[in-house]
N, C-alpha and C positions, 0 to 999 in steps of 0.2 A: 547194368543193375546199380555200380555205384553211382551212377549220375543220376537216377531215378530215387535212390536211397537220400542223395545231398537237395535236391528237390523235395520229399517230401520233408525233410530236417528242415527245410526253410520254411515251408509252407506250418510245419507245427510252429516255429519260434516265433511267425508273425502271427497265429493267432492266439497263441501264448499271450504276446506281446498286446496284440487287440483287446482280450479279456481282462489284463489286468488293468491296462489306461481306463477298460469302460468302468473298471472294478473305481478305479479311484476317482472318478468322474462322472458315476452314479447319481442318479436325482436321489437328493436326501427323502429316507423315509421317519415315519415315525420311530418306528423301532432303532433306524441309525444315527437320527436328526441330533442327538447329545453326542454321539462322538465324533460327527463328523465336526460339528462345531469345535470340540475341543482341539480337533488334528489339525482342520483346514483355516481355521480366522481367531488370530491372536488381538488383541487390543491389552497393551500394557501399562499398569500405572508411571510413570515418569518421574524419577529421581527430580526433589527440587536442588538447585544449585547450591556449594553451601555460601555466595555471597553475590548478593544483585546491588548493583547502583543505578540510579537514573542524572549522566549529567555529572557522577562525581558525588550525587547524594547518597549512603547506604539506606538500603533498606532495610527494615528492622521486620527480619525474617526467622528470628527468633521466637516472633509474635507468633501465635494459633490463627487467630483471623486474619493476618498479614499473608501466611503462607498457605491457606486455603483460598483465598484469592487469587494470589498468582496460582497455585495450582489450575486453579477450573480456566485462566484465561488460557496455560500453558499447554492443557487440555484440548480445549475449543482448537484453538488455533493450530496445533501438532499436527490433531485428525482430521481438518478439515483438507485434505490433502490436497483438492484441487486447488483450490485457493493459494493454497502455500506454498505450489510451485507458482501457481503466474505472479506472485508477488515476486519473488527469485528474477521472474524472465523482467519483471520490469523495474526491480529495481535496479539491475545492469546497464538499464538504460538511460536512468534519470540518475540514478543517486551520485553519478560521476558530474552533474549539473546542480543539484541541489549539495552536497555538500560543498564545493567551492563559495557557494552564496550565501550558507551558513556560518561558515567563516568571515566571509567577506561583511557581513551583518551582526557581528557578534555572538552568534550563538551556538551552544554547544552542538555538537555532531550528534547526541543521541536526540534530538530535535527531525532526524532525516526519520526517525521512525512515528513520530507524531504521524506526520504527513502519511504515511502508511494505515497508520489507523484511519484517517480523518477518513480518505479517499481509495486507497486503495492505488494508489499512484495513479488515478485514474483522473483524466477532465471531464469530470460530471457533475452532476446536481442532488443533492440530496433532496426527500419530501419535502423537508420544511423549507430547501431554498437553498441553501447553503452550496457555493459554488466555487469548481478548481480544484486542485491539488489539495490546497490550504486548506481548502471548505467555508470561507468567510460566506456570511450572511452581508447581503446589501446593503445593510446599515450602516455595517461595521466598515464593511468596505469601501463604502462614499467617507465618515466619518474618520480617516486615515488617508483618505486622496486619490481615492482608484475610480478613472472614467467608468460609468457602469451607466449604459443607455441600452439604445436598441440596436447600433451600430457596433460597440467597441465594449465589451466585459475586462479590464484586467484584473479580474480574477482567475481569468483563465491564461494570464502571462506569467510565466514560473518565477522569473526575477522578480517584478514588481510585487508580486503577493505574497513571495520570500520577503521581498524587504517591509512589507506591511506586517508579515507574521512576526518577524523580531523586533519589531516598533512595539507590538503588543505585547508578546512575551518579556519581554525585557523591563517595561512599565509593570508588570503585573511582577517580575521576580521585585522588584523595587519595593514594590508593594509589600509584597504577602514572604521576602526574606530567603527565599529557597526555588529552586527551579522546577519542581516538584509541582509546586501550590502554583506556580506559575499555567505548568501544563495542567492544570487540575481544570484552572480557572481560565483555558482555554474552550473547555467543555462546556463549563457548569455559570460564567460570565463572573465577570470580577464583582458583581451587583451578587449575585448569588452566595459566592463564596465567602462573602462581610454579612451576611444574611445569615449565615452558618455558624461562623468564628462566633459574631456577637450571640450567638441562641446558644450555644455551646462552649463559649468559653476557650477552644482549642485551636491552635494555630498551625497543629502539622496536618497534611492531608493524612495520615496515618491514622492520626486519632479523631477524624470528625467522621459523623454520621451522615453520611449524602444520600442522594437519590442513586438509585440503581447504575443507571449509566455515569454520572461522575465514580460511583464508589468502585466502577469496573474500569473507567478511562485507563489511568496511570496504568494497571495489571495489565491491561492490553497492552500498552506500548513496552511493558516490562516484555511483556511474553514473544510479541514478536523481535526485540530485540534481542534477546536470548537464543531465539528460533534463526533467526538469520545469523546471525554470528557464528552460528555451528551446524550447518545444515545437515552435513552425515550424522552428526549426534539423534537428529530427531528422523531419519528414514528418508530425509530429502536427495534423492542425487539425481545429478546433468551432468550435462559436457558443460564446455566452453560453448560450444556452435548452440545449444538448446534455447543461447537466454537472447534478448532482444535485446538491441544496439541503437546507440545513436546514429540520426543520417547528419553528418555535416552539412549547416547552411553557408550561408552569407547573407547580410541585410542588404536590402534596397529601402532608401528614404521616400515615402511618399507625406506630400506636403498642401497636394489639392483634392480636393473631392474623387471619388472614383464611379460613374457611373457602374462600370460592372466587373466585379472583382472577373468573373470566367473569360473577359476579354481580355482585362488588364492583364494576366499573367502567360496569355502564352507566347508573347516571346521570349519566357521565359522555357519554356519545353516542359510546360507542367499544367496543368486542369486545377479547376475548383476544390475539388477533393485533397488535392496534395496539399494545395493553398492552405487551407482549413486544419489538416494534419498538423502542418509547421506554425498554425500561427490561431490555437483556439481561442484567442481571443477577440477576434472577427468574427459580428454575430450574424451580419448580414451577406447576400451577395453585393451590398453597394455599398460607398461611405459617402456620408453627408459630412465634410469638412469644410462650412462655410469658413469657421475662424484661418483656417490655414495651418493647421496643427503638425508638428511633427510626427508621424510614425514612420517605425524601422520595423518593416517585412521580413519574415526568414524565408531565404527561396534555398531548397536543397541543391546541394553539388549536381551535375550530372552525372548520370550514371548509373544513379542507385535503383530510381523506376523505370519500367519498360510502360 
């Protein structure tokens, strides 16, 4: 009897146990739909910081319309959660490449979160064209000295388009006095931004009146760098093992033509695909090198692909 008695004591506890889990993971009805919103899903407004710089520059966050802007970007970008972690996973993987070259080229380190904006640390293309990490337009990109054909993009080489992007930027702080107007007028083109000063008379991006997307650029770059510099602040947590890594290469110099990049590489113990991975700046499977040109391949360590 007491074994029969401790049996059915389990048998109630589990549908105890049954009834309240269903209790609290109920389909919402009308009659509950207001409270379960208020129990089950928070979305909270976000303290602004009490001091931002971009670069070394303050922001004059004192301002109403200065701090409604970074809000809505600090916003956008908090809750977009998905997003927010693969930025996390990848910039553990570039940003230990890209700041070194930031340095190595002049330019300040909050510069690594530009590149965040622009692309998303991603080697793609935007609609209008805009191509790489960087995001340079093909104009811009020939006009600064980047092979850009049907064979070879380096815009899609992280060094070279580093060192194109602080050629730019650095001409443009010269220019417009501040690193701010600089990044502004990474967006909005140095043509644009003298387009603006002269209409308006004002020199700081703070005080001019732009188009939608420059007047949101800077807050973005504010916002994510705020967001990553403190990731448990804003909801974000990982491990260490969660974020993406670099593979260690090694260069091979090639200096003649290649009829077929998926031949060329495997004595290397690697396919097309890896090729491409390591080296987005290769548009073709072939290269037409009549001139005789230098390029340096990254072929990964062994080990890393099966």
């Amino acid at each position: 009897m007491k074994m029969i008695g401790k049996i059915g004591l389990g048998v109630m506890i589990v549908v105890v146990s049954a009834l309240s889990i269903h209790a609290v993971q109920d389909t919402p009805t009308d009659a509950n739909l207001e409270k379960k919103l208020v129990n089950d899903y928070n979305v909270y407004a976000l303290p602004i910081p009490e001091k931002l710089d971009f670069a070394g520059e303050p922001v004059p966050l004192n301002n109403p319309d200065i701090r409604e802007r970074f809000d809505r970007e600090l916003l956008v970008n908090t809750y977009w959660q998905s997003n927010g972690l693969l930025l996390f996973k990848r910039a553990h993987k570039y940003f230990p490449q890209i700041e070194p070259l930031l340095k190595k080229y002049g330019l300040p380190d909050d510069f690594k979160y530009l590149a965040v904006a622009e692309s998303g640390l991603e080697y793609q293309s935007s609609p209008a064209g805009a191509s790489g990490i960087w995001h340079f337009m093909k104009g811009t990109g020939l006009e600064y000295g980047l092979e850009i054909n049907d064979y070879v993009d380096e815009r899609y080489n992280l060094e070279k388009a580093t060192m194109v992007a602080a050629e730019y930027l650095k001409k443009s702080k010269e220019k417009f006095g501040s690193w701010t107007m600089a990044a502004a007028s990474y967006n909005a083109g140095v043509g644009g931004m003298n387009k603006q000063i002269d209409r308006q008379k004002e020199t700081s991006y703070y005080d001019l009146l732009l188009n939608t997307e420059t007047s949101r650029y800077v807050f973005r770059i504010l916002a994510l760098k705020e967001i990553m510099s403190n990731p448990q602040k804003y909801g974000f947590n990982f491990r260490e093992k969660d974020l993406y890594t670099n593979i260690p290469t090694y260069t091979v110099k090639v200096d003649t033509p290649v009829e077929d990049w998926s031949e060329w590489v495997k004595p290397y113990g690697i396919n097309y695909k890896i090729l491409k991975l390591h080296n987005p700046w290769l548009r073709d499977t072939y290269l037409k090198n009549a001139s005789g040109k230098e390029y340096f391949i990254e072929i990964p360590e062994k080990g890393y692909y099966q």
